[in-house]
C-alpha positions in Angstrom: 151.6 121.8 -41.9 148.0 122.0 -41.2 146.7 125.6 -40.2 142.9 124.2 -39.1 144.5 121.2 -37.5 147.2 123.5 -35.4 144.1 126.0 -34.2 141.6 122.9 -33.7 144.3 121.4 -31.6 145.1 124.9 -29.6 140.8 125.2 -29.7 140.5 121.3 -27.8 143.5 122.3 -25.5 141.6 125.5 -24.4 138.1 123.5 -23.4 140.3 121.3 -22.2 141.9 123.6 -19.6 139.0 124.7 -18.6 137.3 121.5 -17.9 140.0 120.9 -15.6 140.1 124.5 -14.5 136.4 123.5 -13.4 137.6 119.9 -11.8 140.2 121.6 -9.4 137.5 123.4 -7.6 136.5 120.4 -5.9 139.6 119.6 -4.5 139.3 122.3 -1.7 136.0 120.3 -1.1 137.4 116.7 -1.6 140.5 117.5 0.9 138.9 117.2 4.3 140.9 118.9 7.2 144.1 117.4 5.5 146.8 119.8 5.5 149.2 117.8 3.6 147.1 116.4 1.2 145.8 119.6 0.5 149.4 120.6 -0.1 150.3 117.3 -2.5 146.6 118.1 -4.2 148.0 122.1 -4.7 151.4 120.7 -6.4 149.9 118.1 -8.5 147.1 120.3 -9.9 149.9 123.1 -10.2 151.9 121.0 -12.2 149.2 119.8 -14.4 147.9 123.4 -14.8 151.0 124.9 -15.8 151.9 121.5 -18.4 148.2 122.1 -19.8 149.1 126.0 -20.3 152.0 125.4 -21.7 151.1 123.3 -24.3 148.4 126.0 -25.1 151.0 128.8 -25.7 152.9 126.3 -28.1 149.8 125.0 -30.5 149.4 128.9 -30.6 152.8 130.2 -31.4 153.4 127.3 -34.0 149.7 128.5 -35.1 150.9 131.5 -35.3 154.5 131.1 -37.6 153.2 128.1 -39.4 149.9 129.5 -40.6 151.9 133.5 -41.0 149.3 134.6 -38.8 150.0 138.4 -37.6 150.3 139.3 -34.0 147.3 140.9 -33.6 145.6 143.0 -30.9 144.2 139.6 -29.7 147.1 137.3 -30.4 148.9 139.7 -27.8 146.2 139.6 -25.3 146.4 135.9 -25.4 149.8 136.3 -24.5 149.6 138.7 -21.6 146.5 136.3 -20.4 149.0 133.2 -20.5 151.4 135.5 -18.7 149.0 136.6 -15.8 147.7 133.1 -15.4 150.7 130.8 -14.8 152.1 134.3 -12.2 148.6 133.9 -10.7 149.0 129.9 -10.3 152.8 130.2 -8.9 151.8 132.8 -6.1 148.7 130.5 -5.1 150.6 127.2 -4.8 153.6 129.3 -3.4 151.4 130.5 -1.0 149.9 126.9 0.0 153.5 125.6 -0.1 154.6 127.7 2.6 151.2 128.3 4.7 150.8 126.7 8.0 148.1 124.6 7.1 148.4 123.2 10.4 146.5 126.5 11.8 143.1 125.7 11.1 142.0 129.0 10.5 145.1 129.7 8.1 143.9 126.2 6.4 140.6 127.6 5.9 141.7 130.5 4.1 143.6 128.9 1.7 141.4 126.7 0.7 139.1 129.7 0.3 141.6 131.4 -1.9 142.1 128.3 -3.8 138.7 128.5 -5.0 138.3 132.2 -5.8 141.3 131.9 -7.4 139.9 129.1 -9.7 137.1 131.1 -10.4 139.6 134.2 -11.4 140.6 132.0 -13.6 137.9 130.7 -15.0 136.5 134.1 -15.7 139.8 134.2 -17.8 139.9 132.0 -20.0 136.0 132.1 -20.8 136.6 135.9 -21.0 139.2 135.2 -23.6 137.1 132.3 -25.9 134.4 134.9 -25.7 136.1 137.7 -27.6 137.4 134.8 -29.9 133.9 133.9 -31.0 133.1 137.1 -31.3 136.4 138.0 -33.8 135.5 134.9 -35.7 131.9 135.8 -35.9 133.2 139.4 -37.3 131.2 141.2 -34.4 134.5 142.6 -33.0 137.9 143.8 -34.6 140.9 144.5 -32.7 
């Protein structure tokens, strides 16, 4: 197997995600004083969030075996930053789920915490491709 093809797949995955990471915060701004749409909207995106991350975790841990990459300081941060994103996305769509969104002003504030999650998140991942480029560039060692 391919070690460049694995990590250019795990690489396109990555700018991926964040493209869509970028796309769900106009959804707070698409879904006009909707309550349930706003819920349906907060699953769907959930679900595609979580199927997107998952399939980043698995082009890197087959990067990792197939390519007998080590499990290095950043290989583990990766890990704790896949970790700390899909707990982040649970408790936000939990949170939506059971909201009453029918309280305008509890509506408002989940929509606002939809988006400064997304931006939490954001700040994540670019965060993490940030130290990558660095590592690859040799400016940083972990």
């Amino acid at each position: 197997m391919d070690i460049g093809f694995i990590l250019e797949t795990h690489s396109f995955l990555i700018q991926l995600f964040l493209g869509f990471l970028i796309g769900g915060l106009f959804i707070p701004i698409l879904i006009k004083n909707n309550s349930k749409g706003f819920k349906k909207s907060a699953f769907i995106y959930t679900m595609i969030f979580q199927a997107i991350l998952t399939m980043i975790a698995f082009a890197g841990i087959v990067a990792v075996f197939a390519g007998d990459l080590e499990w290095s300081m950043t290989t583990i941060i990766m890990v704790a930053v896949w970790g700390i994103m899909m707990i982040i996305e649970i408790k936000k769509y939990k949170a939506i789920k059971l909201a009453n969104l029918k309280d305008m002003e509890t509506y408002r504030v989940m929509k606002s915490a939809f988006v400064k999650i997304s931006v939490i998140e954001i700040l994540l991942v670019v965060i993490m491709m940030g130290i990558m480029m660095l590592q690859a560039k040799g400016e940083i060692t972990f």
